[in-house]
N, C-alpha and C positions, 0 to 999 in steps of 0.2 A: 160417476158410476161407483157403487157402495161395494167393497168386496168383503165378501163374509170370511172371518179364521177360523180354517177348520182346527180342532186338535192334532197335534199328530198323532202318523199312526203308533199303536201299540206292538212291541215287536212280539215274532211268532214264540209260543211257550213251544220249542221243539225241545226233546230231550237228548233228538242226536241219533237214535236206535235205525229210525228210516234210512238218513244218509251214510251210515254207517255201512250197512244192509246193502244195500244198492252199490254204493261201492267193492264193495267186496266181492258183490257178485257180478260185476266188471273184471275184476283179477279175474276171478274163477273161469271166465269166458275169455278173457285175452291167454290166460296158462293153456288152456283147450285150445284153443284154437294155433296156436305156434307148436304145441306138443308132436305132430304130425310133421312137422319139419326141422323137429330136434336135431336131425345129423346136416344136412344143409345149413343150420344157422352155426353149430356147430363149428364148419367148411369155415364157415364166412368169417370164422371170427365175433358172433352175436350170441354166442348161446346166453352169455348170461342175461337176454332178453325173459328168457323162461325163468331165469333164476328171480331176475324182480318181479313178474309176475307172483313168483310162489313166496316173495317177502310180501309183497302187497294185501296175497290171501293172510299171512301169518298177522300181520298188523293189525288187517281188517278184523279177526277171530279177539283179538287183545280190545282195540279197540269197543268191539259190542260187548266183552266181558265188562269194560268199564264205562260204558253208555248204561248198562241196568242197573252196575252198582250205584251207578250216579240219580239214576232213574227212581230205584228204590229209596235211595238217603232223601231224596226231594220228597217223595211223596210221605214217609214216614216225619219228616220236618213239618211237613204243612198239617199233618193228621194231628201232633205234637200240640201247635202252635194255635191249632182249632180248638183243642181240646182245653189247656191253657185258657182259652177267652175265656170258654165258656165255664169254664168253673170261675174265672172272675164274676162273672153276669152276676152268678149263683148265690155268692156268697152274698151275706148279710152285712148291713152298714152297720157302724159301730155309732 
């Protein structure tokens, strides 16, 4: 029996914005959702359950600041680096 090799795969071009996103808006739903029994966890000794929540959101907010910067330098890089070619193409041989 002949087994064919495939390539491997190519990995995903993600820039990170989605997971970021999503995440963060996890916090934002885990902070809501405890915020209602602020003085009971309080009691219990967990409040600062609410508290990493509301670091999570802050990370998350930091985080997608620096998903677009990143976002942006890539795609400005490739725009760059396109452009670059093609004025090589362009030019005249000597």
């Amino acid at each position: 029996m002949a087994t064919t090799r495939r390539p491997p795969p190519k990995p995903v071009d993600n820039d990170g914005i989605t997971t970021v996103v999503v995440g963060t808006v996890f916090w934002v739903l885990a902070f809501l959702a405890l915020l209602p029994f602020r003085d009971r966890l309080a009691a219990d000794g967990r409040d600062w359950w609410l508290w990493t929540c509301a670091v999570g959101v802050g990370l998350g907010v930091i985080g997608l600041v620096y998903c677009r910067r990143r976002r942006t330098a890539i795609r400005r890089d490739r725009k760059r680096a396109a452009e670059e070619r093609a004025a090589t193409l362009r030019e005249p041989l000597s």
